[in-house]
C-alpha positions in Angstrom: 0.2 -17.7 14.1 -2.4 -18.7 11.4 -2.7 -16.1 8.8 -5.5 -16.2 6.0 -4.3 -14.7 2.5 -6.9 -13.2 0.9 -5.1 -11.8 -2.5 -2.1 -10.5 -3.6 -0.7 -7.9 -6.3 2.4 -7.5 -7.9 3.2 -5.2 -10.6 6.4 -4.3 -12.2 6.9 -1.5 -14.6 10.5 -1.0 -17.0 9.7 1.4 -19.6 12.0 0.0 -21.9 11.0 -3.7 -21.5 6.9 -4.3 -20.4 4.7 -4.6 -18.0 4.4 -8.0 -15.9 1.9 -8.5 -13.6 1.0 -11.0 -11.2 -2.4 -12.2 -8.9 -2.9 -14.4 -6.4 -6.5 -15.3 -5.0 -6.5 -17.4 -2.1 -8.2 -20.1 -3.8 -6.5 -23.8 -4.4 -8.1 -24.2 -7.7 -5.1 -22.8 -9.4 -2.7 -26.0 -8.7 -5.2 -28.3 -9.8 -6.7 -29.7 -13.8 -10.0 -29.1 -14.8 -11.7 -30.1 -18.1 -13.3 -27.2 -20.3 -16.9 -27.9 -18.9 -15.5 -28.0 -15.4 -14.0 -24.5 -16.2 -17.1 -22.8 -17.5 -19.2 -24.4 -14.4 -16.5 -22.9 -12.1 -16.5 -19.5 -13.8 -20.6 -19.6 -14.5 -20.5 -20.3 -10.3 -17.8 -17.4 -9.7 -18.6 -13.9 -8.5 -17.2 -11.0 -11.1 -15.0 -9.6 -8.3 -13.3 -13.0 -8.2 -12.5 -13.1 -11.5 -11.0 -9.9 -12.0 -7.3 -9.3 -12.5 -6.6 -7.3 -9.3 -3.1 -6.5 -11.1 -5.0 -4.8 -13.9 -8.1 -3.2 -12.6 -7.4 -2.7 -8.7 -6.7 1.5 -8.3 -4.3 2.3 -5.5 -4.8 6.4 -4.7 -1.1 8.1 -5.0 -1.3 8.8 -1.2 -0.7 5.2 -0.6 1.9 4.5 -2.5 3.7 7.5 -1.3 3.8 5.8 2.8 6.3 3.5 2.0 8.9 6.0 0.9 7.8 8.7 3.5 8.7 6.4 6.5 11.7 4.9 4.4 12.9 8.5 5.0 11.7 8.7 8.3 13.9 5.6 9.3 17.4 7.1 7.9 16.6 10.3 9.9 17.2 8.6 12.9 14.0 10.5 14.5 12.1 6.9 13.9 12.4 3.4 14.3 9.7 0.8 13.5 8.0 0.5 16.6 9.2 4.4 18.1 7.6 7.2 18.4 3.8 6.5 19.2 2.0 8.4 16.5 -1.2 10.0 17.3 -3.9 9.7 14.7 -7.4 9.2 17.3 -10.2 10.7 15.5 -9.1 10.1 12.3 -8.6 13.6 11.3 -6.1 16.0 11.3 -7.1 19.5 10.7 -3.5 20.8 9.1 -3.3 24.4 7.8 -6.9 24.5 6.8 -7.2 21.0 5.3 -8.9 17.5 6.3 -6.2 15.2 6.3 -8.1 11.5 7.3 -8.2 8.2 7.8 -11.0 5.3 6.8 -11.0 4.5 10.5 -9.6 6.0 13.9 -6.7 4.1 14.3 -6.0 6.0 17.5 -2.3 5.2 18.8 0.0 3.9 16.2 3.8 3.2 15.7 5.6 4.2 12.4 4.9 0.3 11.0 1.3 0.4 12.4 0.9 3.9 10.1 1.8 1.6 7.3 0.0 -1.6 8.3 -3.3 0.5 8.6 -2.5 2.7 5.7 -2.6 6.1 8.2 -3.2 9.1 6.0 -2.8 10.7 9.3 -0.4 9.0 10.5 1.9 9.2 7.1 1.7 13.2 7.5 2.2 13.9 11.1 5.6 11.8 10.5 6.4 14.1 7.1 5.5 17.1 9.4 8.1 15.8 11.7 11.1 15.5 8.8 13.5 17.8 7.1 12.1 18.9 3.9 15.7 18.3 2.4 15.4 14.7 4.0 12.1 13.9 2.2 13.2 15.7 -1.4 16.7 13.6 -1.1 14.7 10.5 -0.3 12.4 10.5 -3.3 15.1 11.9 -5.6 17.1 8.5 -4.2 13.8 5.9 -5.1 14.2 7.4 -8.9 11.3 10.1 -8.3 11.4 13.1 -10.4 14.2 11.8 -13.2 13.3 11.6 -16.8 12.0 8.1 -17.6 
């Protein structure tokens, strides 16, 4: 399989120690030495976007970040496995007790890692729907959500 990387975060948080951070732009430049005037031609040549620390400036909407521990709990129910049930998010809206819940794109038929994969707003709810709300609280209680910091 050939797979193009086009960036990549990371971002750790301890309040008692700091912040670290991390970015990765698919871009060999970084293993090699370049004299100062080299440097400012590069950079005077480089789009903003590329020189931005993704780490730093990127936003990431709550939603998102909240899919990976929604289908954590999905898994230990039992109900769901990776690839099982087929989760139904064509149209990419989900009228749910008078709200728009949607996605960027119909995604149509997805499994549980496809809902993550794609980022299923739609996807991500119709499997909460599906869990004990006990489940989900004990979950989030368990990734350190909800305790004094």
């Amino acid at each position: 399989m050939n797979v193009k990387r086009l960036a990549g975060i990371a971002a750790l948080l301890s309040v008692s120690i700091s912040l670290s951070a991390a970015t990765s732009e698919d871009q060999p430049l970084a293993q090699q030495r370049f004299t100062a005037a080299e440097i400012a031609s590069l950079v005077a040549a480089s789009k903003p976007a590329q020189r931005r620390n993704r780490a730093m400036t990127d936003v990431i909407e709550p939603g998102s970040t909240m899919k990976p521990f929604t289908l954590a709990a999905a898994l230990s129910s039992g109900k769901f496995t990776p690839t099982a049930p087929i989760i139904d998010t064509t149209g990419g809206h989900w009228f749910f007790q008078g709200h728009d819940i949607h996605d960027t794109h119909n995604y149509g038929l997805l499994t549980p890692t496809g809902v993550i994969t794609k980022s299923s707003n739609v996807g991500a709810a119709k499997i909460a729907m599906q869990l004990d709300t006990g489940l989900m609280y004990d979950t989030f209680r368990a990734f350190g959500f909800g305790n004094s910091t």
